[in-house]
LUMVOMI-223796 format. One record per atom (N, C-alpha, C): x, y, z; residue in three letters. Coordinates in steps of 0.02 Angstrom, whole numbers, padded with zeros to 5 digits, always signed. Example, Ala and Ser with C-alpha at 12.3 -4.5 7.8 and 13.67 -1.06 7.14 Angstrom:
2
+00660-00284+00390Ala +00615-00225+00390Ala +00660-00165+00390Ala +00642-00112+00354Ser +00684-00053+00357Ser +00645+00002+00394Ser 
END
This chain:
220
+12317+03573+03231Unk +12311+03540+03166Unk +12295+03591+03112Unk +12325+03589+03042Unk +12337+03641+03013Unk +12255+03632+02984Unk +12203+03686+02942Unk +12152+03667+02897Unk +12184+03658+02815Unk +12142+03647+02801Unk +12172+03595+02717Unk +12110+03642+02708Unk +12137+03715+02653Unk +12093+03737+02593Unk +12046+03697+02545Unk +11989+03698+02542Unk +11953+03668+02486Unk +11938+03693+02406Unk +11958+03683+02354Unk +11956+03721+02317Unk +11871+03687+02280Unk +11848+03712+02246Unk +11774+03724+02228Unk +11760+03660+02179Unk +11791+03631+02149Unk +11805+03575+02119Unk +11798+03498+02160Unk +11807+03508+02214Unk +11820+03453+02267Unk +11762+03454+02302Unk +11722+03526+02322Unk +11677+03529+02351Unk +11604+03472+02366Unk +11580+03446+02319Unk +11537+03391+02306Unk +11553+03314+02343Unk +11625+03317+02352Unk +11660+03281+02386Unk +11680+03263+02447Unk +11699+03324+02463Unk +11745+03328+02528Unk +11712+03418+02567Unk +11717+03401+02625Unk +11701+03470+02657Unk +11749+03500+02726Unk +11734+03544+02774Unk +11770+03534+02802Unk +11795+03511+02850Unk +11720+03449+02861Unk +11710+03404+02943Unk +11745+03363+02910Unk +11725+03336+02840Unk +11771+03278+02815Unk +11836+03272+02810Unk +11893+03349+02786Unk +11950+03347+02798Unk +11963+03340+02862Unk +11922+03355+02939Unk +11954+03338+02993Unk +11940+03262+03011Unk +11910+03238+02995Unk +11902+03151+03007Unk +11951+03123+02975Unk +11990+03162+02909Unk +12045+03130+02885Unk +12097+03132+02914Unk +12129+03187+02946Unk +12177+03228+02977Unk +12136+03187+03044Unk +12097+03185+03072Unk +12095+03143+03138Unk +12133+03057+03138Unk +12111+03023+03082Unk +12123+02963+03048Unk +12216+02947+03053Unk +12225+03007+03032Unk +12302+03011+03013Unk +12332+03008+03077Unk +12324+03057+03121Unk +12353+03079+03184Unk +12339+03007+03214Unk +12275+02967+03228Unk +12268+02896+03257Unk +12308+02855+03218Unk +12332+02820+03154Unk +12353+02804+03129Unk +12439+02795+03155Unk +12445+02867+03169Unk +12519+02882+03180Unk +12521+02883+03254Unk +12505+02875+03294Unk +12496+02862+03365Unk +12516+02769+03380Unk +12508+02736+03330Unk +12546+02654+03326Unk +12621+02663+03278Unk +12643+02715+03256Unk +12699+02690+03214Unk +12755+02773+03216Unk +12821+02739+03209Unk +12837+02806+03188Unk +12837+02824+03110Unk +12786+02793+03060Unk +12812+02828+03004Unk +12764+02898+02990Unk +12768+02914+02952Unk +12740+02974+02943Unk +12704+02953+02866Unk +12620+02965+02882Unk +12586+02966+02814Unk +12538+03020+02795Unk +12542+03039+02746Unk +12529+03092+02697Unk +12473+03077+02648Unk +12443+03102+02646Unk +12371+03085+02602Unk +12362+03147+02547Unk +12382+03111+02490Unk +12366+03196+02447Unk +12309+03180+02395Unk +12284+03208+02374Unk +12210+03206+02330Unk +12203+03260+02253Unk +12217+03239+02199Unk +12224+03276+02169Unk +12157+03261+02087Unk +12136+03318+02067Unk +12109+03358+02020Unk +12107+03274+01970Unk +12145+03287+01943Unk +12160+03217+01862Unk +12231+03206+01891Unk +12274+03165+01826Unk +12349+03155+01816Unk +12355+03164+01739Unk +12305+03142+01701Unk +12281+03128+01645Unk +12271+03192+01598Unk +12335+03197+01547Unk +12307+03256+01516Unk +12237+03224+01463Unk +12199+03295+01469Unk +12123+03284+01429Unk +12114+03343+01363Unk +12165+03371+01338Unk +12152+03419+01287Unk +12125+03385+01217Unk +12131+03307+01221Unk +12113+03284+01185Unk +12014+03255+01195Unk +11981+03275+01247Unk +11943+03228+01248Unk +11884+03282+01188Unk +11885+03354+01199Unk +11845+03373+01155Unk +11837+03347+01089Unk +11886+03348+01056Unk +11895+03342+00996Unk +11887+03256+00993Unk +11889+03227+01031Unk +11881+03137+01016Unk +11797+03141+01022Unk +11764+03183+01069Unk +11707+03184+01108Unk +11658+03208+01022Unk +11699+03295+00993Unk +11652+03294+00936Unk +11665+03250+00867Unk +11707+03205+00872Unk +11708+03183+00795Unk +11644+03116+00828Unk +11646+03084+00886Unk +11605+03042+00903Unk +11532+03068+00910Unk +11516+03105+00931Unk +11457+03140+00930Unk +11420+03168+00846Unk +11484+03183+00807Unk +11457+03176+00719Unk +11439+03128+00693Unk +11505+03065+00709Unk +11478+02994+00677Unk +11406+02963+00713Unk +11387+02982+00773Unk +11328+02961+00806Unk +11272+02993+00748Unk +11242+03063+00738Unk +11224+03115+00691Unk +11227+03081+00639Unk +11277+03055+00591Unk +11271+03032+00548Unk +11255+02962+00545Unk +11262+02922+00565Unk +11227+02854+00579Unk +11158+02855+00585Unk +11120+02908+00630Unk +11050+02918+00633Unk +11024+02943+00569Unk +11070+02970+00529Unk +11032+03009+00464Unk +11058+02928+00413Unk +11092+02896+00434Unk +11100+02841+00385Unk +11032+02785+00385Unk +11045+02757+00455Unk +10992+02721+00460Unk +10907+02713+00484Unk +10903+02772+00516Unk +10832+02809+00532Unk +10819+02860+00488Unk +10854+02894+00464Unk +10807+02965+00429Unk +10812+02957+00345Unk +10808+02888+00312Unk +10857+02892+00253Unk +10787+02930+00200Unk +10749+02916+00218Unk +10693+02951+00171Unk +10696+03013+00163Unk +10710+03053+00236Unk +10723+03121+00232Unk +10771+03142+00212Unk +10822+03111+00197Unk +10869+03130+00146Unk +10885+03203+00096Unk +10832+03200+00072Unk +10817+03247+00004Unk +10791+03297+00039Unk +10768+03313+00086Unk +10757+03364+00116Unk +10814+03407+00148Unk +10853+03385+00183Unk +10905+03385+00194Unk +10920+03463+00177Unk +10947+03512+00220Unk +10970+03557+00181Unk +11012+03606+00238Unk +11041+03631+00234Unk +11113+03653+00261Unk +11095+03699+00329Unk +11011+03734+00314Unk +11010+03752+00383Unk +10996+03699+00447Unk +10978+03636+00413Unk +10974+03573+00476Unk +11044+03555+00492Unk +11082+03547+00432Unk +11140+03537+00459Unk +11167+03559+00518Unk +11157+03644+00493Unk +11200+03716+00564Unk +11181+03677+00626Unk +11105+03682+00633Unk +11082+03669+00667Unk +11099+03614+00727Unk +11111+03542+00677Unk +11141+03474+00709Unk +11209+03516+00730Unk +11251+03517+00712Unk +11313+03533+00709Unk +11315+03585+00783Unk +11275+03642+00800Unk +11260+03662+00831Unk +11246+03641+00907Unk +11187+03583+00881Unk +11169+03540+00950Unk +11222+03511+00973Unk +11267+03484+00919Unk +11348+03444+00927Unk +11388+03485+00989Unk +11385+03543+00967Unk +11451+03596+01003Unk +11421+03587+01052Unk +11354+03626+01072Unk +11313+03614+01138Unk +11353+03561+01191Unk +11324+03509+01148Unk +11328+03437+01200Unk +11419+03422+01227Unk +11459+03446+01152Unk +11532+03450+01170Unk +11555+03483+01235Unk +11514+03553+01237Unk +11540+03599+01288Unk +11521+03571+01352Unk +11464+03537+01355Unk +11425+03517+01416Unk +11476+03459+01442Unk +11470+03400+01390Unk +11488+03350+01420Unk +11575+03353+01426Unk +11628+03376+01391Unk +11701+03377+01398Unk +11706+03377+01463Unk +11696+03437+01507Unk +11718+03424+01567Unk +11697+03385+01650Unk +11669+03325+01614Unk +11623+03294+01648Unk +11673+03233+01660Unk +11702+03223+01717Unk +11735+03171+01760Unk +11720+03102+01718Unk +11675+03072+01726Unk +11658+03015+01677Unk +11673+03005+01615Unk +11649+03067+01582Unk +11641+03066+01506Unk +11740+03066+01498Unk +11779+03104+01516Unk +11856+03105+01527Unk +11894+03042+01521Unk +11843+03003+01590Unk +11881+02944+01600Unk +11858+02884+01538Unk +11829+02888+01512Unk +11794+02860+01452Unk +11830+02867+01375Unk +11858+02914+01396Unk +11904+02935+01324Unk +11974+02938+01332Unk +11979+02923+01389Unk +12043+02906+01400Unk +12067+02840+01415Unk +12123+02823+01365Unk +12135+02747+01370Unk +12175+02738+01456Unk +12153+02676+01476Unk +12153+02645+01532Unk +12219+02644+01556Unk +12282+02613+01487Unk +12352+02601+01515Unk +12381+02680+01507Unk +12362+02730+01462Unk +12375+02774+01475Unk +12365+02825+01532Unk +12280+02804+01563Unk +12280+02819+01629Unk +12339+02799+01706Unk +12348+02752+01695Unk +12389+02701+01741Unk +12442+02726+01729Unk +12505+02751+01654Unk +12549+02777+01682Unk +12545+02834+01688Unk +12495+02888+01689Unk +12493+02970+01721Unk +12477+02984+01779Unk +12464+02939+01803Unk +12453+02932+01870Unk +12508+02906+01922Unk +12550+02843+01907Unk +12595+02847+01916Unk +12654+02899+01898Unk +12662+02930+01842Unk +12725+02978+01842Unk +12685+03035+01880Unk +12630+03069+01900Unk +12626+03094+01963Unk +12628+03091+02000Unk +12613+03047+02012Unk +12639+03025+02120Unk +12696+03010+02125Unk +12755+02998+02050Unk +12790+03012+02071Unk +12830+03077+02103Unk +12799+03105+02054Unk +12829+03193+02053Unk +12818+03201+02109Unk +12736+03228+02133Unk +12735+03235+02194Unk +12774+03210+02242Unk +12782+03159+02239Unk +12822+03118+02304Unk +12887+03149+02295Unk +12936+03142+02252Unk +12995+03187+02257Unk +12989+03256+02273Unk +12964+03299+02256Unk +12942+03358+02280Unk +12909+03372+02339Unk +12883+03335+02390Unk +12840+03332+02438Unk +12889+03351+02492Unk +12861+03334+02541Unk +12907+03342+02617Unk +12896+03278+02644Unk +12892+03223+02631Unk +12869+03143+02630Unk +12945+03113+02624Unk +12990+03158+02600Unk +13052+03114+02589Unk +13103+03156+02644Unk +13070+03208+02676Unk +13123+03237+02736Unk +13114+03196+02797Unk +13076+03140+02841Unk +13079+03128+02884Unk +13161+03100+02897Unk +13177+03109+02968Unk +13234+03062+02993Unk +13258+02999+02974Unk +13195+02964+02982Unk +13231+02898+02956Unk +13214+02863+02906Unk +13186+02902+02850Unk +13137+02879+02800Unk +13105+02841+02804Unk +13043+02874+02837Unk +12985+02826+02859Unk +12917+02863+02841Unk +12920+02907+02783Unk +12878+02932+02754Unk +12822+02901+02696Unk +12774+02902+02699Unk +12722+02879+02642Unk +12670+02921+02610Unk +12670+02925+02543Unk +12618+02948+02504Unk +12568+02920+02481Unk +12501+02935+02504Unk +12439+02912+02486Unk +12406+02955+02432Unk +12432+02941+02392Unk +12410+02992+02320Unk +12340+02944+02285Unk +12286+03018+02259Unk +12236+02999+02248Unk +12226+03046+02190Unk +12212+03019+02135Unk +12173+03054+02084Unk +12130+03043+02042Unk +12088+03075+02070Unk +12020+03060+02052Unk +11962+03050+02013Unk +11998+03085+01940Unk +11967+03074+01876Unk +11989+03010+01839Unk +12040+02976+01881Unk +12039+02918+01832Unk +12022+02868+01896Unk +12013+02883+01966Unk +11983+02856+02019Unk +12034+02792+02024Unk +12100+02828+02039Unk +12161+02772+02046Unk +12203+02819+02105Unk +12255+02759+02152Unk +12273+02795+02193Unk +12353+02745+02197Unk +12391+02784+02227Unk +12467+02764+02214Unk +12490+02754+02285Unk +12525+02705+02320Unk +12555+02717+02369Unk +12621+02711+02383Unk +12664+02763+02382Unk +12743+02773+02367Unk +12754+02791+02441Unk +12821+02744+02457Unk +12864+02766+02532Unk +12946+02767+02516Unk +12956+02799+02577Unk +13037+02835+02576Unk +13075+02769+02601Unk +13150+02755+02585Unk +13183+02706+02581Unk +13178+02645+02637Unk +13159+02681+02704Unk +13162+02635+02758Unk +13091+02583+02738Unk +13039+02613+02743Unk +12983+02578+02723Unk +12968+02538+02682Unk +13000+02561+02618Unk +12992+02541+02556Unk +13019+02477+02558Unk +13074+02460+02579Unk +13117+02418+02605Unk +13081+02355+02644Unk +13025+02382+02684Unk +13004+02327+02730Unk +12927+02282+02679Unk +12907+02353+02661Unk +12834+02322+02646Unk +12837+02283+02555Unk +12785+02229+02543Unk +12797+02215+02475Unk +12720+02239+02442Unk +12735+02221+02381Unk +12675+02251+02345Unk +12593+02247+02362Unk +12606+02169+02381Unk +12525+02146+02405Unk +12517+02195+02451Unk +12549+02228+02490Unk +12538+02277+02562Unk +12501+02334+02507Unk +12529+02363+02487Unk +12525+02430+02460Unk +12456+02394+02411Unk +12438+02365+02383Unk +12367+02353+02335Unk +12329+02347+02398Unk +12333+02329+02458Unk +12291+02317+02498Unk +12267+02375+02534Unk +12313+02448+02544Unk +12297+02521+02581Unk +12253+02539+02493Unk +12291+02538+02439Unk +12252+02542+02378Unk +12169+02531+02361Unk +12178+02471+02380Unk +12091+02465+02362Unk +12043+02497+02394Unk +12053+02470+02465Unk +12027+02527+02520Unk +12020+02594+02517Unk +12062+02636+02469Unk +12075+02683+02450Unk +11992+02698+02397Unk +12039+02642+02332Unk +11983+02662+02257Unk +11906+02631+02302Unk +11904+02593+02337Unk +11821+02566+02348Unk +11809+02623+02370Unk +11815+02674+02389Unk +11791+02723+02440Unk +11760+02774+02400Unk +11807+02791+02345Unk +11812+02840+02284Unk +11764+02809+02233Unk +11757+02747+02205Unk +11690+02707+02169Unk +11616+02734+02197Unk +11615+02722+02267Unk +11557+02713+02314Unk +11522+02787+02334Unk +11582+02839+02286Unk +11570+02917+02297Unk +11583+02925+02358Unk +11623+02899+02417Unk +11645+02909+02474Unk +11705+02921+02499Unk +11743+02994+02470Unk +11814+02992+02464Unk +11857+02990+02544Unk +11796+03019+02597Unk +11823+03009+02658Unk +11843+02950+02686Unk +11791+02915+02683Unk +11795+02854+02701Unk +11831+02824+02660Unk +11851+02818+02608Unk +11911+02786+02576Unk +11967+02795+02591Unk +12007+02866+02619Unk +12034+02888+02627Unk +12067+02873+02706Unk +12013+02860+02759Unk +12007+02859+02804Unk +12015+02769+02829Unk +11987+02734+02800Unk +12004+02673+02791Unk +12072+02640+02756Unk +12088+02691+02696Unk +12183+02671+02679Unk +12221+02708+02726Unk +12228+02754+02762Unk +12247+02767+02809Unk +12283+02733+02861Unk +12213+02707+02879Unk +12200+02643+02941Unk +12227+02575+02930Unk +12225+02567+02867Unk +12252+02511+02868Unk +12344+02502+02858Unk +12345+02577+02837Unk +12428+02586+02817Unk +12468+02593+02877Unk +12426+02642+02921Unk +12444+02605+02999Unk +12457+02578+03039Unk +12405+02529+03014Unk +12415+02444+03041Unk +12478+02429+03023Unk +12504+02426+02952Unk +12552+02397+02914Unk +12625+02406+02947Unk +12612+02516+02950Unk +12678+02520+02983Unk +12699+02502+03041Unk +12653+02479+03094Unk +12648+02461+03139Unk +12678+02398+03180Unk +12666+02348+03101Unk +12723+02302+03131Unk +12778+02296+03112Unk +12824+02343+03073Unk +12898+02356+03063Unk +12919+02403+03102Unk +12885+02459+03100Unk +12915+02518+03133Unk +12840+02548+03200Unk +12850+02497+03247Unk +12805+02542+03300Unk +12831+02587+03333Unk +12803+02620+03360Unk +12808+02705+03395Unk +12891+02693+03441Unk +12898+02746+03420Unk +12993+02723+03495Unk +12971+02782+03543Unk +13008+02749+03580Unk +13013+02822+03652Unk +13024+02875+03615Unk +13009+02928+03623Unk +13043+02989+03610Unk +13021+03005+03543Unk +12985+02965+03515Unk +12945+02986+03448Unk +12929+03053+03439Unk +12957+03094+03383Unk +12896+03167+03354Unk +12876+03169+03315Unk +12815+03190+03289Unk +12766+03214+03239Unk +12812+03266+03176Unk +12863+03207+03143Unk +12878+03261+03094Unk +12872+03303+03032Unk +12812+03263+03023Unk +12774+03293+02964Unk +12673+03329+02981Unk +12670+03380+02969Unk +12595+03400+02986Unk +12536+03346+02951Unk +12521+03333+02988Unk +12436+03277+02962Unk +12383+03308+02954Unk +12411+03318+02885Unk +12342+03351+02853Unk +12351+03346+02805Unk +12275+03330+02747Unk +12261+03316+02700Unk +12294+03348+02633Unk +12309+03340+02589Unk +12361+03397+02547Unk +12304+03383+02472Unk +12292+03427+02458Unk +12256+03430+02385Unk +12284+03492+02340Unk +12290+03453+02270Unk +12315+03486+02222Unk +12270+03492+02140Unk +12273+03514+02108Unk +12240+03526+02062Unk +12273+03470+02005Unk 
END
């Protein structure tokens, strides 16, 4: 079984007993079916070049609201080195908080989350090795994690059998896992249940092979 690199970002998350409980998950999983499933885990989908700049004009109007309605006496005092100063604390808090998972998903609108996430899993999925099996019986368990949404895309044979309620159902199992700060076990549980799924269209045939490596795929 191949190891799945951790990059330093993920670390808080995932380690490297946890990528083998996933990659164990998978291999059991695929031991009831011939399809082949793929679990990939990625960084955002969501571009964020915007959150600074939404983050400091909100952090000014906060600043100025407090000098509106709490400091109005001090007013007249007021004088340009307090300003630097606020303005200062502003950048501070900008630099700190921008790249903070939460604060991201907070400034980023919701339906705009939903389709960047989808047009990545699509990409990935066309680009993957998820669409070379034999009989297209490949699936992507795409996860990304700053907007804590996960996609589940399969290759024509599959796609074919299963309907949507299937796929929200390896899904949730998925996001409850990722909510609960438990990306293994989320992971490990959509897995299992995607398993199950393929299991009763396409169970294992004689002569079955392992044509895709089971192991966890993470991307930035």
């Amino acid at each position: 079984m191949k190891s799945v690199d951790l990059p330093n970002w993920i670390g808080h998350r995932l380690d490297a007993d946890h990528a083998a409980r996933i990659e164990a998950s998978i291999v059991e999983a695929e031991s009831k079916t011939s399809g082949e499933i793929i679990p990939m885990v990625v960084r955002r989908s969501s571009t964020i070049g915007h959150v600074p700049l939404v983050l400091l004009l909100t952090l000014l109007l906060v600043v100025s609201l407090l000098h509106l309605f709490f400091f109005a006496e001090e007013h007249l005092e007021w004088n340009i080195w307090v300003g630097l100063a606020e303005l200062m604390a502003v950048l501070v808090l900008v630099r700190l908080l921008a790249p903070l998972e939460t604060i991201q998903r907070w400034l980023t609108p919701v339906g705009d989350q939903e389709v960047q996430v989808l047009a990545r899993a699509q990409l990935e999925f066309y680009q993957s090795s998820v669409r070379q099996t034999e009989g297209a019986t490949g699936v992507l368990l795409f996860v990304s994690l700053m907007e804590r949404q996960a996609v589940v895309l399969a290759d024509q044979a599959i796609d074919a059998r299963l309907d949507e309620k299937d796929c929200r159902g390896v899904v949730g199992r998925i996001v409850e896992g990722i909510k609960q700060e438990d990306l293994t076990r989320g992971l490990c549980d959509g897995v299992q249940e995607c398993g199950e799924l393929l299991s009763r269209h396409f169970p294992l045939r004689e002569g079955d092979r392992n044509e895709l490596l089971n192991h966890l795929i993470i991307k930035e």
